[in-house]
C-alpha positions as CSV (number, residue, x, y, z in Angstrom):
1,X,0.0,0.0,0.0
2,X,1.7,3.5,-1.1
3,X,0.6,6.3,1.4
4,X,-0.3,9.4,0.2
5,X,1.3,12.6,1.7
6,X,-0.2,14.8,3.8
7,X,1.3,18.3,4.3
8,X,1.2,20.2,7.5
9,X,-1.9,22.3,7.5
10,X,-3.8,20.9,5.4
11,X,-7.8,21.8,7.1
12,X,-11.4,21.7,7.1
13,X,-13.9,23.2,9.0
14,X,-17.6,21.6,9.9
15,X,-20.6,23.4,11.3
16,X,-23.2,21.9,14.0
17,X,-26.3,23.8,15.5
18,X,-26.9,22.0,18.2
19,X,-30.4,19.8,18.8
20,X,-31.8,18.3,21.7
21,X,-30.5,14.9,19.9
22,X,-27.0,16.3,20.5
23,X,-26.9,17.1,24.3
24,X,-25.7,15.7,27.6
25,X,-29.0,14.2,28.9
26,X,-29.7,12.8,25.3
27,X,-25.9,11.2,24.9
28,X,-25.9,9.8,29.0
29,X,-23.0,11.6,29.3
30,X,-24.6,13.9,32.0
31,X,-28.1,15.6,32.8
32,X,-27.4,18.6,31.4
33,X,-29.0,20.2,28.1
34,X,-26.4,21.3,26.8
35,X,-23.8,20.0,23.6
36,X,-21.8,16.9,25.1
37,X,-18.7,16.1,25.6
38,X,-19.3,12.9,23.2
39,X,-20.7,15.2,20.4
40,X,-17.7,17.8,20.4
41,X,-15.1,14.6,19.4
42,X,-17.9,13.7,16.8
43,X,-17.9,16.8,15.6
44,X,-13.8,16.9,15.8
45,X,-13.3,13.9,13.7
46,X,-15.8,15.0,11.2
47,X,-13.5,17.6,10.6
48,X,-10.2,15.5,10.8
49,X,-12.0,13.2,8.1
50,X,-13.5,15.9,5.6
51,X,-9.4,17.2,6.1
52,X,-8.4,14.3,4.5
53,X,-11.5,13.1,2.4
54,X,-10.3,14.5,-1.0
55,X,-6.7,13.6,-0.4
56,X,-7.2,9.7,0.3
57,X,-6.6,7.8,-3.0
58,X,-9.5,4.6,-3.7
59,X,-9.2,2.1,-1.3
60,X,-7.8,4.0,1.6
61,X,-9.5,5.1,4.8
62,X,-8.4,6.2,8.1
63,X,-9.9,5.4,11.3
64,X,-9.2,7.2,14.6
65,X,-7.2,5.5,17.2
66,X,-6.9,8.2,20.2
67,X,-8.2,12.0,21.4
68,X,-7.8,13.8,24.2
69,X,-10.5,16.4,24.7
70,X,-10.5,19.9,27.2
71,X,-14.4,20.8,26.4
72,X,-13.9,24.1,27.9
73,X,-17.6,25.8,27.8
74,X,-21.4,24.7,27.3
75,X,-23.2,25.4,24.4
76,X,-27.2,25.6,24.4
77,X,-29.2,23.8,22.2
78,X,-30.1,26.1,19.3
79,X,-26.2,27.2,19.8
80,X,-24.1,27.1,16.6
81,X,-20.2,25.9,16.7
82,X,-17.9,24.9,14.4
83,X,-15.0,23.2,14.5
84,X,-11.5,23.8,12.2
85,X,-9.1,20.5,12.0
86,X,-5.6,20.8,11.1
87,X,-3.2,18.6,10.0
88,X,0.0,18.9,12.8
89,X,2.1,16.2,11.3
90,X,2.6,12.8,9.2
91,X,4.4,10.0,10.2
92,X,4.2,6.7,8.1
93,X,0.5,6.0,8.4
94,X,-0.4,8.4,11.4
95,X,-2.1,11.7,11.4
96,X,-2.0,13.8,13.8
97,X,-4.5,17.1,14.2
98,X,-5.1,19.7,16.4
99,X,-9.0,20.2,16.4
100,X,-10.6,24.1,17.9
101,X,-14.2,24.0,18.8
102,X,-15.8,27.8,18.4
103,X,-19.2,29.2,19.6
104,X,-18.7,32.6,17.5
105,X,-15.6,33.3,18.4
106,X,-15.4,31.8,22.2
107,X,-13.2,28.6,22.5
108,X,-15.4,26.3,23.0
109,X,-13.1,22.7,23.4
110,X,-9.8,21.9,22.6
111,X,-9.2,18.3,20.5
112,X,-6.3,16.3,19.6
113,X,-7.1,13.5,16.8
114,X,-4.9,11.1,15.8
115,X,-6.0,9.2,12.7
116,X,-4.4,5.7,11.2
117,X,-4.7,5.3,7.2
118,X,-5.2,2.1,6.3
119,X,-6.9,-0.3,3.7
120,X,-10.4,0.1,3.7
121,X,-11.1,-3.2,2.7
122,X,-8.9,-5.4,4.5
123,X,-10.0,-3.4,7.5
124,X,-13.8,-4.4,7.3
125,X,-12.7,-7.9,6.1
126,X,-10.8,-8.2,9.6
127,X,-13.8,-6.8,11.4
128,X,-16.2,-9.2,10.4
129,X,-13.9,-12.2,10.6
């Protein structure tokens, strides 16, 4: 498998408005309404993978294999954020990217993605076997 390369910086930026769907009480990660914890790394590696999405030649994928998180303010529902992945490095099959959660322009969390390319097919092949 030849791995494509990824420069530093390479972005994208997704866009949530957040529902009653996407808070604590609905996730179980608390019994608050308000955008949880779970639903801001969502919304993280959505942007890692639309980063990469375009650059990823057929038959390639990459799966995330660790975060670490500082959600640093509640959002309401009906709140908007957004959140901007970029690409910090490349090593061998490993991505690594820093991930800022906004509400306007208040930090809203803090992510680090890591991200393994791999086959896409040999992966689901594994899983099912």
């Amino acid at each position: 498998m030849e791995l494509p390369e990824f420069p530093p910086g390479l972005s994208a930026r997704v866009e949530l408005t957040v529902t009653d769907a996407d808070t604590a009480q609905a996730l179980g990660s608390g019994d608050v309404p308000v955008l949880a914890t779970p639903r801001v790394l969502a919304l993280a590696e959505a942007a890692t993978v639309a980063a990469t999405a375009r650059h990823l030649p057929g038959g390639l994928t990459t799966v995330g294999v660790r975060a670490e998180i500082n959600h640093l303010v509640p959002t309401p529902v009906g709140g908007s954020v957004h959140a901007l992945a970029t690409l910090a490095k490349a090593e061998g099959r490993k991505l690594y990217f820093e991930v800022v959660v906004r509400m306007g322009e208040t930090l809203a969390a803090e992510v680090l993605v890591e991200r393994m390319m791999l086959d896409r097919q040999r992966f689901i092949e594994k899983t099912l076997s």
